[in-house]
N, C-alpha and C positions, 0 to 999 in steps of 0.2 A: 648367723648361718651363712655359709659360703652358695655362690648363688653358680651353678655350675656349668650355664654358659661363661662365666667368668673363664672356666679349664676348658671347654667348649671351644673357647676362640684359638688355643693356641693348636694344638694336637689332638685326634685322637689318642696317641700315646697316651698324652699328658693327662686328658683327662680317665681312662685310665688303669694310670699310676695311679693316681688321686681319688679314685673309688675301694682302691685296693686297701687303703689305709684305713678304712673305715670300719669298723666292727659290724656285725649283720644286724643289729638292731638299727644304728644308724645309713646302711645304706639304703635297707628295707625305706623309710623315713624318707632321704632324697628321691628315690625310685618311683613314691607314690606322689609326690608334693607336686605340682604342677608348677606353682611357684617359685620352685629352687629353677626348674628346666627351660623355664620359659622366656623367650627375648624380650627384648623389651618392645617389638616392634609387634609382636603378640598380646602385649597388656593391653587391658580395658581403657579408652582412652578417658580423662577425669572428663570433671564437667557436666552439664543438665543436658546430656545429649538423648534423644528417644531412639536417634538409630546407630549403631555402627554399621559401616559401610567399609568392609576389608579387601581393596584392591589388590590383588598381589600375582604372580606367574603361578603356573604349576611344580609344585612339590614345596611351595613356598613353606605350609602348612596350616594351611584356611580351614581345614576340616578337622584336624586337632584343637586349634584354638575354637571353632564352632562350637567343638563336642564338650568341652574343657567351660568355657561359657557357659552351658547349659548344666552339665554338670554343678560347677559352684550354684549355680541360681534352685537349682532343682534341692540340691543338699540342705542347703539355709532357709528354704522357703516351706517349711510343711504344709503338704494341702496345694503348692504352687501348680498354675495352669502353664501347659507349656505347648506350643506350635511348631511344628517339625515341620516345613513345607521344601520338599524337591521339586524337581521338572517332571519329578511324575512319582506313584509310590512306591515303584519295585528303586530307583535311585535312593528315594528317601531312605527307604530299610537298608540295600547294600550300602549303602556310602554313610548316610547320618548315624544306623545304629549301628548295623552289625557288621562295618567296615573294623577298615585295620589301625585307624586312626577315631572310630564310632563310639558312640554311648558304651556299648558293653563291653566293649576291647580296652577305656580307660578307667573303668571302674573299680575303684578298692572293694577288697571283700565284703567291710563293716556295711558298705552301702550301695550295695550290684543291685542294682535294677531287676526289674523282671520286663521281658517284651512278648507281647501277644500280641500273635502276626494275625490273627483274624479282625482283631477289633483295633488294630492299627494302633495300638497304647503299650507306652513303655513306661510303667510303674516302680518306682522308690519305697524303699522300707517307710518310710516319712510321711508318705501319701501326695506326693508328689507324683505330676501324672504328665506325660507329653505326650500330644498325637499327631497323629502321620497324615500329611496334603499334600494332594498333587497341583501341581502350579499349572496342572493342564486342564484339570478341574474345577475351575474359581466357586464355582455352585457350593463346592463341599466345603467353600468356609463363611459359610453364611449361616449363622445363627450358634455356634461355640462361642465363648467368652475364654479369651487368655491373657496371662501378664508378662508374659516374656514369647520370646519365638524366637527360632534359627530358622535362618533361609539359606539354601546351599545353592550356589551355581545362577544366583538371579537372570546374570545376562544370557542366558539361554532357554529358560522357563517361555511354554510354547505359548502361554496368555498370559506375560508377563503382566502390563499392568492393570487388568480387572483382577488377577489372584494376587497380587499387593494390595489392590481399595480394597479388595475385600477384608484380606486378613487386618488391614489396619483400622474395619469396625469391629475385629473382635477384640481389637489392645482394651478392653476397657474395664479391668477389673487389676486390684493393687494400687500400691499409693502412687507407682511410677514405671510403667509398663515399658517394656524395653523389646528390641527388637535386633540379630544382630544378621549383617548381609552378608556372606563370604562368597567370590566370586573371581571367576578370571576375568581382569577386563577387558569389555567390550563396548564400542559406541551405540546401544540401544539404546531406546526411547526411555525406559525407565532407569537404568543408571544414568542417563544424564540427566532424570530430573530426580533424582537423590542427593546428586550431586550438587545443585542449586535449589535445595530445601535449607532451612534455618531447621536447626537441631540434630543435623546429620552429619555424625563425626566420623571423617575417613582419613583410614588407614592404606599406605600403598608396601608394596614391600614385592622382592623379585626374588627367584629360583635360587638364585646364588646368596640370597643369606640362610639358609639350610643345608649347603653341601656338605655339611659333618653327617647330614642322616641320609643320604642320600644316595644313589649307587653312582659310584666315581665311570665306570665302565658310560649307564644312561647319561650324564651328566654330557660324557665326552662325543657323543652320539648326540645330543640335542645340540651341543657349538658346534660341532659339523656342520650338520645340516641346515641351522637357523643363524648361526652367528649374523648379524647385518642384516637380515630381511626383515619383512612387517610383520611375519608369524613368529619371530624369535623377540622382537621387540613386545609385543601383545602376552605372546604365551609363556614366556620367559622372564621378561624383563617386569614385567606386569603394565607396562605402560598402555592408554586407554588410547586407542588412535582412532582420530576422526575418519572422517571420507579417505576414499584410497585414489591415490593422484590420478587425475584422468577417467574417473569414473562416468559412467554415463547416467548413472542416479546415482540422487545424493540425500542424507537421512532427513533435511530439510524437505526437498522438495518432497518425497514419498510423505511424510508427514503434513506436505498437504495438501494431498491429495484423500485425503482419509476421511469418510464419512460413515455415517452409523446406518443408513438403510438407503435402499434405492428401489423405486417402484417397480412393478413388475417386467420383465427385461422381454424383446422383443424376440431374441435369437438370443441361446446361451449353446458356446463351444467348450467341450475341453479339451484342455492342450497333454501331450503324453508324451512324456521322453523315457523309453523303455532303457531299463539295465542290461548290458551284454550279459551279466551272469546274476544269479540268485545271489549272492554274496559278495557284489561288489559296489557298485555305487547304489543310492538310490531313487527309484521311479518316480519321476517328478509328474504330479496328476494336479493340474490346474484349471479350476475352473470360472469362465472369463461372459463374461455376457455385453450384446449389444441394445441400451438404452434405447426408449421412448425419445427422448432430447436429441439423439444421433452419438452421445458420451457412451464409451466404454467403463466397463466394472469388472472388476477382478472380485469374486465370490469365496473364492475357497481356496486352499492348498490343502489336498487330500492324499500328498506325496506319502508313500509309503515306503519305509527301510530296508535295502537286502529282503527283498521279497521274492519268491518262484513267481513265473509265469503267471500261475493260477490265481494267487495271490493280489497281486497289482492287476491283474484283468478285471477281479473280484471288487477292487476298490474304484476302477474306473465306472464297472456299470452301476454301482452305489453310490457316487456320485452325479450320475444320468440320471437315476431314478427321482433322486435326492431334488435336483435344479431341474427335471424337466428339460434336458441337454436336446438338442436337436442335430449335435454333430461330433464328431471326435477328431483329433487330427492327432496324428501319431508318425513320432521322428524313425526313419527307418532304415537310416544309415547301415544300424543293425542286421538288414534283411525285413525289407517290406512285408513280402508275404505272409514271414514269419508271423511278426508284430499282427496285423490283421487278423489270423487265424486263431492269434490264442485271445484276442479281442472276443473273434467268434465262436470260442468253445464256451467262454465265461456268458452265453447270449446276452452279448450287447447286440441289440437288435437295431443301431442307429446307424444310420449312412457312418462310414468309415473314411477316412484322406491318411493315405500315408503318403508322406512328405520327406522326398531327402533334402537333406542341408549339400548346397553348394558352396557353399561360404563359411567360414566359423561362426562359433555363435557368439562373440561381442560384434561382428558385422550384421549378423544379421537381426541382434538387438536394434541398429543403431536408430532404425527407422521407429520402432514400435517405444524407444527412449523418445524420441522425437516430436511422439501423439503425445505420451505424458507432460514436455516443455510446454505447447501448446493447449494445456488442459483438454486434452482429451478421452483422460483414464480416472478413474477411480478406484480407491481400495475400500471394500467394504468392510471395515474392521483392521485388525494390523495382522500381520502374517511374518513374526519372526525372522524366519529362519528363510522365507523365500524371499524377503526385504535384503535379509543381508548377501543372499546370493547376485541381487541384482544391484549390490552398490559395489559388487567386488568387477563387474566388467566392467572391463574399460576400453577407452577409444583404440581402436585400433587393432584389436584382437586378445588384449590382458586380460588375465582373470587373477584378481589377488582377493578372494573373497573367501569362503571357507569352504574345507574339503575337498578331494581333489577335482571334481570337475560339478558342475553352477546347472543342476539336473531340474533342480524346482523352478530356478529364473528361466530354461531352456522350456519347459513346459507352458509356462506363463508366453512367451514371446511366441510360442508359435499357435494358443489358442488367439493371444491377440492381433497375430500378423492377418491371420483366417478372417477375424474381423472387420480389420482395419481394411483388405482386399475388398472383402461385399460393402464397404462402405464406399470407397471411392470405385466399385466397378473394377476394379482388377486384379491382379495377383502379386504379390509380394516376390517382387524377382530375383531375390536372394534366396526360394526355395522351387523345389520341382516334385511337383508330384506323379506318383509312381503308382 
């Protein structure tokens, strides 16, 4: 049987031409076969591996081979348990099932699944069954038993690695439980210990071995803009890059600083970097406390996405309520007063500091980077997404970190700047308050 990346490589013409010859029984036949279609950089890789681990850019096609994966295991296995874990489970459902490349987008007639969105199970004629986890929810995979799983998107999963131990007590049923990772790479904690585990076989693979499926217009639109940068190299190329040159933290040091509980905190601040608009960047709400020892703790990131006013005010005083907060400090470059007043419509009944920045905010990290070299912070737990905002500034005033402006590390620096001031008795004179 002719394997039609083989016509794949030369043309879309050619390939085709080449479909045209076919009679409708046999194209039917290539159209559904996964293994006529599929690269080779998409196959299973051989071997006694427990995990695949598929590094690759965007549009590479991680989430086909994902669904394509499950699929085979699901069809062959009657009765098979199967683990669907997103970074959350409205992701899981658009992207794993009922995407464009999903469980039920590639499914033949003989064997269409059925998906019930209330009980999070997408069921097989066979009795084959997969359910739906959020990777922000590690709890909900404690106590299912599965023999396979797909994980989508791991390097961004917002508790990444307690919802990996987790689901890796449920691998425990079948003669050989498998597991498989698809993901843009990224240098987190848990992809770099996948990556030096024994039994973990990985695949890398970059945007440009898919440009036959892909829109030539986006394609031209992503070398624009990315060609030569670190986001075209990562997002594109799929290459996994460490620390960003010049950074003022770095994934070592934040990792250790990392502890699992700290007694109860003497003074707890949090830090607030308000959105100009409901739908643009988002509210970074951090909450930071100062230690019995005279050591700093970072608690929380309660940052909330494109949120209204009302919304992020809502999240800041559930936060207070939450830590027993005894102060707020809120960036107000935006308009102080503003900031303050929709604080006080949401009654947050806590002293209020609105604080403008005089300085950017890699300068004005540089001090509050400075307490961490010298052990003087703590993370209580690990906090994704506000880690990787804070290894994206760098000396001097850079931000190559993700998204367009560093709003969760901006929150965290000025609850701990507030800190670090009542600790030495002064104020942090890279800000003024208003």
């Amino acid at each position: 049987m002719m394997h039609v990346s083989d016509w794949a490589k030369e043309t879309p013409e050619a390939l085709e031409a080449w479909l045209a010859r076919l009679n409708e029984a046999e194209a039917a036949e290539y159209l559904a076969n996964w293994a006529c279609w599929r690269r080779a950089d998409q196959v299973p890789p051989e071997g006694d591996w427990h995990v695949w681990l598929l590094l690759a850019g965007r549009g590479f096609g991680k989430t086909r081979t994902g669904a394509e994966w499950v699929r085979d295991f699901a069809e062959t296995r009657p009765s098979g348990r199967i683990a669907l874990v997103g970074a959350s489970l409205n992701e899981a459902r658009q992207v794993m099932v009922e995407g464009e490349s999903g469980l039920l987008a590639i499914a033949g007639p003989a064997m269409r699944p059925s998906y019930e969105s209330s009980l999070r199970r997408v069921t097989w004629p066979n009795g084959a069954v997969a359910t739906l986890y959020s990777a922000a929810e590690p709890e909900g995979l404690r106590g299912p038993e599965h023999e396979a799983a797909w994980c989508d998107e791991i390097a961004k999963w917002p508790q990444a690695e307690a919802a990996w131990d987790n689901l890796m007590l449920t691998m425990r049923i079948g003669a050989r439980p498998r597991v498989v990772a698809t993901t843009t790479p990224r240098a987190v904690a848990l992809v770099r210990r996948l990556m030096a585990e024994d039994g973990v076989a990985v695949t890398r693979g970059a945007t440009e071995a898919n440009r036959h499926n892909l829109s030539a217009p986006w394609l031209a639109t992503m070398e624009r803009l990315y060609a030569g940068t670190r986001t075209g190299r990562q997002e594109l190329a799929g290459e996994m890059l460490e620390d960003v040159e010049g950074a003022l933290w770095t994934r070592e040091r934040l990792d250790g600083v990392r502890v699992a509980d700290v007694d109860k905190p003497v003074r707890v601040v949090i830090g607030v970097d308000p959105p100009a608009t409901s739908t643009g960047d988002a509210c970074g709400i951090v909450v930071a406390a100062l230690l019995r020892d005279g050591k700093l703790a970072v608690l929380e990131d309660a940052s909330v996405e494109k949120a209204a006013p009302m919304i992020w005010a809502q999240a800041v005083a559930s936060a207070a309520a939450r830590w027993g907060a005894d102060r707020i400090v809120a960036e107000s470059n935006m308009g102080g007063e503003m900031v303050l007043a929709v604080l006080a419509q949401a009654d947050v009944t806590l002293p209020m500091v609105a604080a403008r920045a005089v300085v950017g905010k890699a300068r004005r990290a540089e001090p509050v980077a400075l307490a961490y070299e010298r052990g003087q912070v703590v993370h209580v737990g690990r906090f994704a997404r506000l880690e990787d905002e804070l290894c994206g500034l760098q000396v001097g005033g850079g931000y190559a970190g993700p998204g367009r402006s560093p709003d969760r590390a901006d929150a965290c620096v000025w609850a701990l700047a507030e800190l670090l001031g009542a600790v030495s008795g002064g104020r942090e004179p890279m800000v003024r308050r208003v």
